[in-house]
C-alpha positions as CSV (number, residue, x, y, z in Angstrom):
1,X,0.0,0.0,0.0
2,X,2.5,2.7,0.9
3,X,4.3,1.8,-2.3
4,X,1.3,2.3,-4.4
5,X,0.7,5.2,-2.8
6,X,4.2,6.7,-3.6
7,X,3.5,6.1,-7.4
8,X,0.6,8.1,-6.6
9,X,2.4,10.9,-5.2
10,X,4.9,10.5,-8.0
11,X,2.9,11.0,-11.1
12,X,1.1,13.9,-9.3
13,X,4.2,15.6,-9.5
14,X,5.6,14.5,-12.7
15,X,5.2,17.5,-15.6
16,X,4.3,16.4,-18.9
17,X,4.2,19.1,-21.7
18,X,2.0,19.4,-24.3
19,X,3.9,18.5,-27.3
20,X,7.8,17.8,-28.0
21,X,9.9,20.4,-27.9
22,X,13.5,22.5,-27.1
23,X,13.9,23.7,-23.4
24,X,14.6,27.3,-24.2
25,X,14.2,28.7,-20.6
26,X,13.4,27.1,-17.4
27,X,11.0,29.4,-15.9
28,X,10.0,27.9,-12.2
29,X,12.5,27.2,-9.7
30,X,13.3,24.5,-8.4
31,X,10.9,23.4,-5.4
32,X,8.7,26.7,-6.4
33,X,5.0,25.6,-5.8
34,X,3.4,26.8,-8.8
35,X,-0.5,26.5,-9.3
36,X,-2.5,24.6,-12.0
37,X,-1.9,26.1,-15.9
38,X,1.2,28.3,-14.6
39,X,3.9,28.1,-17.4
40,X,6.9,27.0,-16.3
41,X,9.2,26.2,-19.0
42,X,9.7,28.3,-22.4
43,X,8.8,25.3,-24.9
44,X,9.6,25.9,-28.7
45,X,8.2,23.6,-30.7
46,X,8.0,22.8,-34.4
47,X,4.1,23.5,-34.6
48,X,3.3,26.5,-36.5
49,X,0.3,28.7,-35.0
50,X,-0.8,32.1,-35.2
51,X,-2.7,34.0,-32.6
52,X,-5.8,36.7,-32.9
53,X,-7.0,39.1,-30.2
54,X,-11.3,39.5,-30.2
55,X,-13.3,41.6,-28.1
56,X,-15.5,39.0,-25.8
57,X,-18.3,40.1,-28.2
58,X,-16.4,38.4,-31.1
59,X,-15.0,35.6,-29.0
60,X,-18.9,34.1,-28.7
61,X,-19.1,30.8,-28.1
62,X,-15.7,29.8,-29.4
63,X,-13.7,26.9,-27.5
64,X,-10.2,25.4,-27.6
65,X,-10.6,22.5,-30.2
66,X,-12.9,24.4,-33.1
67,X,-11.9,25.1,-36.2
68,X,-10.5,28.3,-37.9
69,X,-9.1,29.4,-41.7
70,X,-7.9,32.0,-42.0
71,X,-5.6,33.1,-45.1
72,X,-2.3,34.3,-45.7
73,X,-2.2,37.8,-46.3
74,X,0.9,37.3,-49.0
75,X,-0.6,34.1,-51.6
76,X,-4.1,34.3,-49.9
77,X,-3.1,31.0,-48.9
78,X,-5.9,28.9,-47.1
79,X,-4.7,28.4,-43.7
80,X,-7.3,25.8,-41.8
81,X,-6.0,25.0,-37.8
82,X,-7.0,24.7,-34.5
83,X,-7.5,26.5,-31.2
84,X,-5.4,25.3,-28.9
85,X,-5.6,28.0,-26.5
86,X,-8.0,30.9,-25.1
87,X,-7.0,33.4,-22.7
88,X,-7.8,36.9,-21.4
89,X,-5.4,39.5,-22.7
90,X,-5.6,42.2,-20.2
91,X,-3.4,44.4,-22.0
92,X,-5.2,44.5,-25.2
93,X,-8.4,45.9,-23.5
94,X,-10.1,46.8,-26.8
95,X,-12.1,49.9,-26.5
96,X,-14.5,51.4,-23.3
97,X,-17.8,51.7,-23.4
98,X,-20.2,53.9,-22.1
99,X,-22.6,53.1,-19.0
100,X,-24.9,55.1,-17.3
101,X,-23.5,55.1,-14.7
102,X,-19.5,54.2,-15.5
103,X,-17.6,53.4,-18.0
104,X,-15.7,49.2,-18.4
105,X,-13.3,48.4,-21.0
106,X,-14.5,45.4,-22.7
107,X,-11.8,42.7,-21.9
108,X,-9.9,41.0,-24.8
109,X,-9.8,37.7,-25.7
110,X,-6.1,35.9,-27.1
111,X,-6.9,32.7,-29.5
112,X,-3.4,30.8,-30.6
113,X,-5.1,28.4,-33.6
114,X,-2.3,25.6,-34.5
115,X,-2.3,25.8,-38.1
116,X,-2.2,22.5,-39.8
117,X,1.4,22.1,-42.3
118,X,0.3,24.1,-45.8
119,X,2.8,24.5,-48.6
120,X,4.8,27.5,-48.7
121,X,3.2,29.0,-45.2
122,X,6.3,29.9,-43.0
123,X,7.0,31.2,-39.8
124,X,6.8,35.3,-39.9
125,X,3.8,35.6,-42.6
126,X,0.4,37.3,-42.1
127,X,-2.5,35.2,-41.3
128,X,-6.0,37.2,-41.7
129,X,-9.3,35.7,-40.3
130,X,-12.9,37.1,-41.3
131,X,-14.7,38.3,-38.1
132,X,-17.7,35.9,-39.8
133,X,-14.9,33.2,-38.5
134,X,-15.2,32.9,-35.1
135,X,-19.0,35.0,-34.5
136,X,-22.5,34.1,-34.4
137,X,-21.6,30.6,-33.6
């Protein structure tokens, strides 16, 4: 029992990351108690992605794991992928808006969509998406 219950305690404490990659920068210390989703390494991997900043009016109902095309800006090269990531981007509040009795700037959303391998689409080039993309889903 206490053996098993080592394992346990093991694999609780074992990181795995989300893909293969280079260790480019350690960013936890060692023995640092970090909480859950806290980065602590600087992965670089060799999936290509590009990411987009919405209001929360254009983020809708979007969730990690739909679908997105967006297209090269140089080519118009179809660019299909997949978000793999959704987070609040407090410092690309997008624009304030006027209440009765205050004012709130309408929080901005970060997507990162892993774009699946095209031909000729490199690392560096302009990806657009059509706001008919990711609203009124």
């Amino acid at each position: 029992m206490a053996l098993e219950q080592k394992e346990v305690n093991k694999k609780r404490l074992v990181l795995r990351a989300p893909e293969d990659g280079k260790i480019l920068k350690v960013i936890a210390k060692e023995g640092e108690m970090v909480s859950a989703n806290t980065p602590v390494i600087l992965l670089e991997s060799s999936r290509y992605y590009y990411d987009i900043y919405v209001n929360e009016v254009e983020k809708g109902q979007m969730k990690e794991g739909d679908r997105l095309t967006g297209h090269t800006v140089s080519g118009n090269r179809e660019v299909p992928g997949t978000v793999r990531l959704i987070a609040r981007a407090p410092g690309f509040a997008d624009f304030k808006m006027s209440r009765e009795k205050s004012s709130a700037d309408l929080t901005a959303f970060q997507i990162r969509t892993y774009i699946d391998p095209v031909p000729g689409v490199i690392p560096g080039m302009t990806v657009e998406v059509n706001r008919h993309e990711f609203t009124g889903r």
